[in-house]
Backbone as XML, in Angstrom:
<?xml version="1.0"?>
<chain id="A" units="angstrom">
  <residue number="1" name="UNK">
    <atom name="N" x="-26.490" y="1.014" z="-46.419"/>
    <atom name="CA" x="-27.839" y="1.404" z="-46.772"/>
    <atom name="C" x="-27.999" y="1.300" z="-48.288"/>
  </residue>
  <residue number="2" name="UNK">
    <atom name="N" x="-29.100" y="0.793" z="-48.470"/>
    <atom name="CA" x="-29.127" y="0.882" z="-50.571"/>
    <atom name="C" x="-30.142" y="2.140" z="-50.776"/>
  </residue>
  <residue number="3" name="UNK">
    <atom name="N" x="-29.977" y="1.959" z="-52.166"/>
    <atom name="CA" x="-30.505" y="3.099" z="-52.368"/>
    <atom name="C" x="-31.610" y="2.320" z="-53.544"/>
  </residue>
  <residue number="4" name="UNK">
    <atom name="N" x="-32.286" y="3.337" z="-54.224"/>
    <atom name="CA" x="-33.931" y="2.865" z="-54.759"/>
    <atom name="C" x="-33.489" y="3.454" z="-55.890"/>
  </residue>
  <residue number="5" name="UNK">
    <atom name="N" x="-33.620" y="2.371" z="-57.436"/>
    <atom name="CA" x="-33.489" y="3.299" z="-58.427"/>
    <atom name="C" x="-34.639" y="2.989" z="-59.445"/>
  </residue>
  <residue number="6" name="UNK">
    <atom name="N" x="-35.184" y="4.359" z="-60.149"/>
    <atom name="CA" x="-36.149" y="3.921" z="-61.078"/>
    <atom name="C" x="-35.639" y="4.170" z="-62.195"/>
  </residue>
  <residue number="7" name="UNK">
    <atom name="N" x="-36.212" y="3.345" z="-63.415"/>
    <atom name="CA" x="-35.517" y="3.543" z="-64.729"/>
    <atom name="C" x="-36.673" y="3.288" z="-65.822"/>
  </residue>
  <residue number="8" name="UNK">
    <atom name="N" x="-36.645" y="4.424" z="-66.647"/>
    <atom name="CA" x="-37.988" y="4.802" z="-67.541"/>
    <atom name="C" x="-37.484" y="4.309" z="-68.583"/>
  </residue>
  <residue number="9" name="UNK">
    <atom name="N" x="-37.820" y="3.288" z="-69.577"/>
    <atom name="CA" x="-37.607" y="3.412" z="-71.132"/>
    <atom name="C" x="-38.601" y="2.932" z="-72.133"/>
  </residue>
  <residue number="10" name="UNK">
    <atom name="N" x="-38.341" y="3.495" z="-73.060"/>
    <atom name="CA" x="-39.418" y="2.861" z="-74.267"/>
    <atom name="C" x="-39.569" y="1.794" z="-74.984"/>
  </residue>
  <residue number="11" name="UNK">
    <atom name="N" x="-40.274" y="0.839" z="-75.289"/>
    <atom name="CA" x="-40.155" y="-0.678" z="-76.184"/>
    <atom name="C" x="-40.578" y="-0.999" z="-76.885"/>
  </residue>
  <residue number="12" name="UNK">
    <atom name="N" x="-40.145" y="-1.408" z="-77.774"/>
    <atom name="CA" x="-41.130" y="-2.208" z="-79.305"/>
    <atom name="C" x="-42.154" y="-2.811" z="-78.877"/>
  </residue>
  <residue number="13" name="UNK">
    <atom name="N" x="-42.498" y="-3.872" z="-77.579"/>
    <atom name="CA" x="-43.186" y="-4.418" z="-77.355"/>
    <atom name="C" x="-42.705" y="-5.397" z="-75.710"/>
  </residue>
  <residue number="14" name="UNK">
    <atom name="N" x="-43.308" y="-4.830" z="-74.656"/>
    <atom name="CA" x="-43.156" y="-5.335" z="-73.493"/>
    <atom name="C" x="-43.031" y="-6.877" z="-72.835"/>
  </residue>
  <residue number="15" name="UNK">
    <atom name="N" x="-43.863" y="-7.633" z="-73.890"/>
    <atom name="CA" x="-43.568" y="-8.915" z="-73.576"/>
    <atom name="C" x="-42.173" y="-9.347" z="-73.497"/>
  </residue>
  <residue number="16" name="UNK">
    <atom name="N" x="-41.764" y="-8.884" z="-74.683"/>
    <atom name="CA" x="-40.304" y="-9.399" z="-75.186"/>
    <atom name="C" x="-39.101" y="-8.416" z="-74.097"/>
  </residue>
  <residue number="17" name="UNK">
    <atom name="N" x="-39.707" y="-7.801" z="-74.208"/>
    <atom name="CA" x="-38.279" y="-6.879" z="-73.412"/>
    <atom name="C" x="-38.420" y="-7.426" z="-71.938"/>
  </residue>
  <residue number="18" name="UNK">
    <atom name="N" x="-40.112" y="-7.676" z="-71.743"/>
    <atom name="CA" x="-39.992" y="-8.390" z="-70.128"/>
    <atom name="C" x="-39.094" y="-9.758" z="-70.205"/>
  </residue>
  <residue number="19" name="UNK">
    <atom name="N" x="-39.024" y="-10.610" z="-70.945"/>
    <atom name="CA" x="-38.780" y="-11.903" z="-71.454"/>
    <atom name="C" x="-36.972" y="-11.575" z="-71.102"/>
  </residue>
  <residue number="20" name="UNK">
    <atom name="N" x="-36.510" y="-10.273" z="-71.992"/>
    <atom name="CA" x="-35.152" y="-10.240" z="-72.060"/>
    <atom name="C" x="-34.481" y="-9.804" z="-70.280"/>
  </residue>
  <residue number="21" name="UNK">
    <atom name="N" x="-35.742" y="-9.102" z="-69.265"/>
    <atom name="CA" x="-35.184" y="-8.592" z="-68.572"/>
    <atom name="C" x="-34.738" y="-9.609" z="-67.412"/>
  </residue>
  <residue number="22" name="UNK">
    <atom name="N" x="-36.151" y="-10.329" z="-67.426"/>
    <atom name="CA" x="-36.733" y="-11.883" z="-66.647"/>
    <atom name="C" x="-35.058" y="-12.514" z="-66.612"/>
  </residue>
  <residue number="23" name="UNK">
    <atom name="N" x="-34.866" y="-12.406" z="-68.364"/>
    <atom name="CA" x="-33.269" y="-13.397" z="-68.049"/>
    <atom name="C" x="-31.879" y="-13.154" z="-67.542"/>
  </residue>
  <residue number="24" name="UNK">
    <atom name="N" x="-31.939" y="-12.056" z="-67.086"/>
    <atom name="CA" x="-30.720" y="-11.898" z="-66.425"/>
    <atom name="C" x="-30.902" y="-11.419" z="-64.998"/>
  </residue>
  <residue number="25" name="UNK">
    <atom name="N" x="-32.302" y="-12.024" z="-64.583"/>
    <atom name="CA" x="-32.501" y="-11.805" z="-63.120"/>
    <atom name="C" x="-31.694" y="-12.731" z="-62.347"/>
  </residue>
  <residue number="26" name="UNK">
    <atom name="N" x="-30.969" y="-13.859" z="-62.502"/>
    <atom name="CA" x="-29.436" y="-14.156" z="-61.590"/>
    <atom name="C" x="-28.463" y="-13.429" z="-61.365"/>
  </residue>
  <residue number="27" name="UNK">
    <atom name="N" x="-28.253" y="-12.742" z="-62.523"/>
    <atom name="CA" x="-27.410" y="-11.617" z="-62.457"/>
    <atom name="C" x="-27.223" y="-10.624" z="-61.486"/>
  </residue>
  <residue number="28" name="UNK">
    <atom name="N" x="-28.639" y="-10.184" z="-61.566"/>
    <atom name="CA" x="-29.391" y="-9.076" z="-60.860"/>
    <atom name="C" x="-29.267" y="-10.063" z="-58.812"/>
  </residue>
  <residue number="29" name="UNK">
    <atom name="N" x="-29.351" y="-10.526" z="-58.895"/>
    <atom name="CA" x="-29.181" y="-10.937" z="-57.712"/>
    <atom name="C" x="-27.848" y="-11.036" z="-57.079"/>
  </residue>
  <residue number="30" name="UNK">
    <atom name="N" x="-27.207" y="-11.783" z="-57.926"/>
    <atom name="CA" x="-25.607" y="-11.761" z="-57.694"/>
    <atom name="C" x="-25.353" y="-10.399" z="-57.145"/>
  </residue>
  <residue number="31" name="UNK">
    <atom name="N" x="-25.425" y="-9.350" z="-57.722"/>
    <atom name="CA" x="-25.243" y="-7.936" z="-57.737"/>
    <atom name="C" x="-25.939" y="-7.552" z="-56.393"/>
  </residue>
  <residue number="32" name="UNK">
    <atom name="N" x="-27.044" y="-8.136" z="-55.925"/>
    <atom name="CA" x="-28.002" y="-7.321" z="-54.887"/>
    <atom name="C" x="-28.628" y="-6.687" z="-55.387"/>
  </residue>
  <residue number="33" name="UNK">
    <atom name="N" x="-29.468" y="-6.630" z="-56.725"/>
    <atom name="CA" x="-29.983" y="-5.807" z="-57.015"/>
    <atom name="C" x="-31.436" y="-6.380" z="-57.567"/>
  </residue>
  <residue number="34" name="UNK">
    <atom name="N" x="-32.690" y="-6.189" z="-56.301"/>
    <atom name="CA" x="-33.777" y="-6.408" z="-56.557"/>
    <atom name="C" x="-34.795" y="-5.866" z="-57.344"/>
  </residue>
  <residue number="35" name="UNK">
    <atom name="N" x="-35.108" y="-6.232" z="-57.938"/>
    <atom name="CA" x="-36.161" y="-5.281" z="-59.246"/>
    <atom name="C" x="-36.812" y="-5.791" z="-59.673"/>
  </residue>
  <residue number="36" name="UNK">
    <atom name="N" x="-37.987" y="-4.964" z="-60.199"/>
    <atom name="CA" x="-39.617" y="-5.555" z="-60.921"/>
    <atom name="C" x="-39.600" y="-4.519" z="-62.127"/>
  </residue>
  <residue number="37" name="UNK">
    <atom name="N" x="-40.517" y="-5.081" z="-62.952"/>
    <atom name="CA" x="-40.900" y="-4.529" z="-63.898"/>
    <atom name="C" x="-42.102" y="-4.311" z="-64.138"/>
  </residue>
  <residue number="38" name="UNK">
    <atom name="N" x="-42.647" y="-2.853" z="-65.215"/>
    <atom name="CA" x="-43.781" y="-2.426" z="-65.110"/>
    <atom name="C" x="-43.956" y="-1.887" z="-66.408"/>
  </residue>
  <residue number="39" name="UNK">
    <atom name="N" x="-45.540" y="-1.873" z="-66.251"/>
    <atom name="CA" x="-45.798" y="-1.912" z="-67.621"/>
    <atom name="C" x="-46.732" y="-0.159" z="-67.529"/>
  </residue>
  <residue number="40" name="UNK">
    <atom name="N" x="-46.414" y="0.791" z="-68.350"/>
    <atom name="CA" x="-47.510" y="1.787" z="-68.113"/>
    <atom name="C" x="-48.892" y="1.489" z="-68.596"/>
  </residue>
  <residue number="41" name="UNK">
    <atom name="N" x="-49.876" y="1.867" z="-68.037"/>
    <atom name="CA" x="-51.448" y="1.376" z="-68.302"/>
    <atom name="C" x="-51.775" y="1.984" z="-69.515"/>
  </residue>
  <residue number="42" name="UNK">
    <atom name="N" x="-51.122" y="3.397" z="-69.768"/>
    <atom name="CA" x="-51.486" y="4.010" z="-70.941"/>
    <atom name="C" x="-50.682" y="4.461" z="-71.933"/>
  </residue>
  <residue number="43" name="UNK">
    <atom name="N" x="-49.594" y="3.859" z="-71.954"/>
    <atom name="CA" x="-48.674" y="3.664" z="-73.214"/>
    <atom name="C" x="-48.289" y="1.895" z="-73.110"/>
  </residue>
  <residue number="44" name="UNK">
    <atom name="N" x="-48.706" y="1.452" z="-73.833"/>
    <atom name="CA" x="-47.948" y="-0.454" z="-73.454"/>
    <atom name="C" x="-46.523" y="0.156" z="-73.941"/>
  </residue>
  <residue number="45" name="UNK">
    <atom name="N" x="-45.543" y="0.933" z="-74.606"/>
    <atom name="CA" x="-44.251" y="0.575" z="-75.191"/>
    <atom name="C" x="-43.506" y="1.783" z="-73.644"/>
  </residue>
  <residue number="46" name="UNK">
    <atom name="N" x="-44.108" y="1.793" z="-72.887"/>
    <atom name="CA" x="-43.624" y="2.941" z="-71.485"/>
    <atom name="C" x="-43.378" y="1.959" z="-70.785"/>
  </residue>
  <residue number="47" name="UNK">
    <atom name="N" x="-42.227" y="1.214" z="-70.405"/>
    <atom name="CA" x="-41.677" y="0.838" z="-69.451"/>
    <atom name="C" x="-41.032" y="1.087" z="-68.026"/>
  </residue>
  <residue number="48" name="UNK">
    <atom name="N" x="-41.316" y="0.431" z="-67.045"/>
    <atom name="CA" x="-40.276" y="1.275" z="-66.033"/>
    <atom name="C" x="-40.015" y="-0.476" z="-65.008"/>
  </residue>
  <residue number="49" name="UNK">
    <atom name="N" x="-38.528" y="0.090" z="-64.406"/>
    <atom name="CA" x="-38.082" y="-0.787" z="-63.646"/>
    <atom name="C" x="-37.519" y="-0.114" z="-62.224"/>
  </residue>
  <residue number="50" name="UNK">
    <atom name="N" x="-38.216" y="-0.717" z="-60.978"/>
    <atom name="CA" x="-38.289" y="-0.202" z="-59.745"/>
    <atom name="C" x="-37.374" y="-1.199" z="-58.747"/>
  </residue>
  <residue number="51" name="UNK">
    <atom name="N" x="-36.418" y="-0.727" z="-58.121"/>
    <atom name="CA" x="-35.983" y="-1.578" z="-57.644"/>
    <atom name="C" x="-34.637" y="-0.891" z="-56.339"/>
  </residue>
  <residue number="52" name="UNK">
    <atom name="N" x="-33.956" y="-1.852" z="-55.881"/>
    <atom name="CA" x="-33.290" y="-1.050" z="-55.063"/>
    <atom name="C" x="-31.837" y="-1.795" z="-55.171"/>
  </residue>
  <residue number="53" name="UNK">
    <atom name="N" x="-31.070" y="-1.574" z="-54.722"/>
    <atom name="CA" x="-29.491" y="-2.062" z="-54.984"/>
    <atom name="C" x="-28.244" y="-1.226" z="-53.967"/>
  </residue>
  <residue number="54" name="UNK">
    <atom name="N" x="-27.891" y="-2.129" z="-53.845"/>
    <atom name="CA" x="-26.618" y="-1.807" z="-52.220"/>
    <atom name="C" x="-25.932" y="-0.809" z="-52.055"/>
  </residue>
  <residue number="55" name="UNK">
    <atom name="N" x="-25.877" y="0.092" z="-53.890"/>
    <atom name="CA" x="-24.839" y="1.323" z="-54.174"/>
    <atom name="C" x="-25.247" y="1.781" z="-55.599"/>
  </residue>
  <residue number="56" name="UNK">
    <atom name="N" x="-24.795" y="2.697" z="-55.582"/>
    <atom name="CA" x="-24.967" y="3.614" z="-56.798"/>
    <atom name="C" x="-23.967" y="3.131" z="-57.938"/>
  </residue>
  <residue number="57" name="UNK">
    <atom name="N" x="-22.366" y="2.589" z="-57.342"/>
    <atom name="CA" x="-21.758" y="2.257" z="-58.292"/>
    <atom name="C" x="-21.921" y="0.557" z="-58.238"/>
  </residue>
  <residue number="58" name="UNK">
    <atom name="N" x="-22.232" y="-0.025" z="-57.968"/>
    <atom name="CA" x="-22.858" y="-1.120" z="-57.974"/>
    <atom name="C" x="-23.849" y="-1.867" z="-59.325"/>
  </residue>
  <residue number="59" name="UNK">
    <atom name="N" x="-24.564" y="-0.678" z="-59.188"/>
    <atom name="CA" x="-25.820" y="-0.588" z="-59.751"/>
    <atom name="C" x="-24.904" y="-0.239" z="-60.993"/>
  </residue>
  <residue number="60" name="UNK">
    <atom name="N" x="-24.627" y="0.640" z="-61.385"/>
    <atom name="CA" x="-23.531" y="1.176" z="-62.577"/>
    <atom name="C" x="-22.851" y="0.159" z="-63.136"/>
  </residue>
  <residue number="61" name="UNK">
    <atom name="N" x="-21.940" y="-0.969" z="-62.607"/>
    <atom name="CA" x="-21.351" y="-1.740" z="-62.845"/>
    <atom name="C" x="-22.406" y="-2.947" z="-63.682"/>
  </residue>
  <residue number="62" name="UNK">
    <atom name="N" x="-23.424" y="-2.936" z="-62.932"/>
    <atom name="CA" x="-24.297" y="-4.553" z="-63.734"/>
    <atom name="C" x="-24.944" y="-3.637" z="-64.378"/>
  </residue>
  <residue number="63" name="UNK">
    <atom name="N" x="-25.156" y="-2.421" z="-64.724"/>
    <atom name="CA" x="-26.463" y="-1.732" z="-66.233"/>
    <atom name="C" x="-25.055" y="-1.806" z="-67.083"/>
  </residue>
  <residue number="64" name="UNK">
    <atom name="N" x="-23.591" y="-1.534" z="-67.006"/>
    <atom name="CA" x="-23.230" y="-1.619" z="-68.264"/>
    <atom name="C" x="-22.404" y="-3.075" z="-68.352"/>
  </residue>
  <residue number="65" name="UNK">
    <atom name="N" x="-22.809" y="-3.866" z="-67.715"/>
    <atom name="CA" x="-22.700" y="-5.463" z="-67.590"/>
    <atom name="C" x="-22.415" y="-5.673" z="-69.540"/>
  </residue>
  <residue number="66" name="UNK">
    <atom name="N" x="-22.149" y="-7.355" z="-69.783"/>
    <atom name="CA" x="-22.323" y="-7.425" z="-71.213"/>
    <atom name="C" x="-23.867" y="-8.016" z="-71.463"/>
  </residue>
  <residue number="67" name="UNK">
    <atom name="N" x="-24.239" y="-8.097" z="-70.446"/>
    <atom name="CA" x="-25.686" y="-9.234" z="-70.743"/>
    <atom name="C" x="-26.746" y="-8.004" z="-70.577"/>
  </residue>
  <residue number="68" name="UNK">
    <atom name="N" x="-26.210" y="-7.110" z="-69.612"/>
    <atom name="CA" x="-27.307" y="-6.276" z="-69.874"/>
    <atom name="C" x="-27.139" y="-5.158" z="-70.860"/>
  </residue>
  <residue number="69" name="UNK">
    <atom name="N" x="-25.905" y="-5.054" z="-71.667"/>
    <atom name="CA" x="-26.175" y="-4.277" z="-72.751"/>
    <atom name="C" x="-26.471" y="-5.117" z="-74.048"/>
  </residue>
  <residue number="70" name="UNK">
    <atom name="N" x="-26.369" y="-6.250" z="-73.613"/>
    <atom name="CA" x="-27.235" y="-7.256" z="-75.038"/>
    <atom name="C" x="-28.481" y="-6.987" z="-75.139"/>
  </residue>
  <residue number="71" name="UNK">
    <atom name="N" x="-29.176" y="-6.442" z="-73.807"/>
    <atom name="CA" x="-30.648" y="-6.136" z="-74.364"/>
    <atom name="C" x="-30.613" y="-4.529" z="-74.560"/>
  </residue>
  <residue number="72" name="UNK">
    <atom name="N" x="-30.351" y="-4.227" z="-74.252"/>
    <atom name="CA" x="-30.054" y="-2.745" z="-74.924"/>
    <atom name="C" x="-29.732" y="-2.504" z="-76.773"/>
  </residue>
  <residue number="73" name="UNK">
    <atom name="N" x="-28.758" y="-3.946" z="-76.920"/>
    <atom name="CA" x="-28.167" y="-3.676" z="-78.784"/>
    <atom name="C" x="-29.337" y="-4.581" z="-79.304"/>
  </residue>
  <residue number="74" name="UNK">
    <atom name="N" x="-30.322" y="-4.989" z="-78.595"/>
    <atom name="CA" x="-31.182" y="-5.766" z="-79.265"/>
    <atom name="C" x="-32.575" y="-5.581" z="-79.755"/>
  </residue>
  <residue number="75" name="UNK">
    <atom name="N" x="-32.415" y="-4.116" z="-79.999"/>
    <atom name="CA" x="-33.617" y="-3.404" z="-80.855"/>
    <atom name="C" x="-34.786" y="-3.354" z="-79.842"/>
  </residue>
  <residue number="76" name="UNK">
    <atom name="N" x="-35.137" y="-4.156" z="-78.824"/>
    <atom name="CA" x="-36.397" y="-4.489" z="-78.143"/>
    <atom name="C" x="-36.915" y="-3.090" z="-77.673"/>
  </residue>
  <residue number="77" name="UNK">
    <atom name="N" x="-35.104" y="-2.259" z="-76.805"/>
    <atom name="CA" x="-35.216" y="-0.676" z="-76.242"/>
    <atom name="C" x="-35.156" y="0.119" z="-77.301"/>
  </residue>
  <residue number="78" name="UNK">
    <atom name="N" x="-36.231" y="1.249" z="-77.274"/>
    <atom name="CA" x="-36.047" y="2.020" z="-78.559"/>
    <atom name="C" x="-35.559" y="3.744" z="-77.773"/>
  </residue>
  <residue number="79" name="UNK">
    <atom name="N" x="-35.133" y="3.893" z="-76.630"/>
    <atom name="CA" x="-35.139" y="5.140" z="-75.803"/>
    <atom name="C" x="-33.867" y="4.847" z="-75.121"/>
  </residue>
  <residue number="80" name="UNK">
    <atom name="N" x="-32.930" y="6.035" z="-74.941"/>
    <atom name="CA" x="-31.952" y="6.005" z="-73.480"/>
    <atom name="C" x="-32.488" y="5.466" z="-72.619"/>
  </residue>
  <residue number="81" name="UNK">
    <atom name="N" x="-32.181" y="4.673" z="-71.640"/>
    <atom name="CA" x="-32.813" y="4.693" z="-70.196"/>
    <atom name="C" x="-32.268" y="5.455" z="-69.519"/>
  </residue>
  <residue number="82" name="UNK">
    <atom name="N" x="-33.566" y="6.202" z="-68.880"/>
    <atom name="CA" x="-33.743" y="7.520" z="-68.058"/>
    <atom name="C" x="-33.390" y="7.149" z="-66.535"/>
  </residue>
  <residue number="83" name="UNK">
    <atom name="N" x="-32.648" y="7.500" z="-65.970"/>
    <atom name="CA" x="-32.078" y="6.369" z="-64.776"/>
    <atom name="C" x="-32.087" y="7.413" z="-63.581"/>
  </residue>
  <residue number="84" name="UNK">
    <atom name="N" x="-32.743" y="7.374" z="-62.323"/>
    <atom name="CA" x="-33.105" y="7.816" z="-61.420"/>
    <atom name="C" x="-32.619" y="7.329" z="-59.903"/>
  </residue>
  <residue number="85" name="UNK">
    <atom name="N" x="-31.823" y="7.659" z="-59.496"/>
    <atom name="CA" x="-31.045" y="7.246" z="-57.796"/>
    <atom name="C" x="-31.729" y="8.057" z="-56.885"/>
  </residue>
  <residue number="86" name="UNK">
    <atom name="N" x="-32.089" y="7.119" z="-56.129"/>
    <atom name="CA" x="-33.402" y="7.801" z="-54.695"/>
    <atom name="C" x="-32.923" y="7.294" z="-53.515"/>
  </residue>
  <residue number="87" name="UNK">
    <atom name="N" x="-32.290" y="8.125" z="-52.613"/>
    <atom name="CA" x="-31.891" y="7.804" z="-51.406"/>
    <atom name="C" x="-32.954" y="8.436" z="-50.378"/>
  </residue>
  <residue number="88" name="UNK">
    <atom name="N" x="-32.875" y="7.137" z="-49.221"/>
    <atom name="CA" x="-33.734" y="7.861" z="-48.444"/>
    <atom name="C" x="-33.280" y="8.561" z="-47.147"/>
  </residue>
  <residue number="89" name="UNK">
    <atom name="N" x="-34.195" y="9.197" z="-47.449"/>
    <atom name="CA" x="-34.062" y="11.056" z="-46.315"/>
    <atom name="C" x="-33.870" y="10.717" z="-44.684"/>
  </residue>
  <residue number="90" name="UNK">
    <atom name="N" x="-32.807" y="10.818" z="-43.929"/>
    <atom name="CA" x="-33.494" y="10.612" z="-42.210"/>
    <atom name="C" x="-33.644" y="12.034" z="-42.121"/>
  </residue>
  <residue number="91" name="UNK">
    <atom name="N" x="-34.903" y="12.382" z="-41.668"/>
    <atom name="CA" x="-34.814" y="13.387" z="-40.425"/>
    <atom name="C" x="-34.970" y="13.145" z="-38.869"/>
  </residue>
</chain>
């Protein structure tokens, strides 16, 4: 079962950070890990990325990837990313 993770962060400017995220979407696949990106309507530098992925440590393994902490050392993120694991409920 995967699980759904959301991840909040802040940006100099969304184009570019979309640009940086866009490029390591092979990556992101390799991994199983499907995701979109979003822009908040009322902050443009409020980012968030919605997506879902096969495991929790999974997911762990490609965020501290080297390609994905190149966009992290690359000024674009100006915030921690706020990182959120959502499993879903059976009743």
């Amino acid at each position: 079962m995967s699980i759904t993770v959301i991840i909040s962060v802040q940006v100099t400017n969304f184009d570019d950070w979309q640009s940086k995220f866009d490029s390591i979407e092979a990556s992101r696949i390799e991994a199983g890990i499907n995701a979109a990106a979003y822009r908040d309507l009322d902050d443009p530098t409020q980012s968030y990325v919605i997506g879902t992925a096969p495991s929790k440590d999974i997911f762990l393994a490609f965020f501290s990837s080297p390609e994905r902490q190149d966009i992290q050392a690359s000024g674009v993120i100006t915030s921690v990313p706020q990182i959120t694991f959502l499993e879903e409920a059976w009743f």
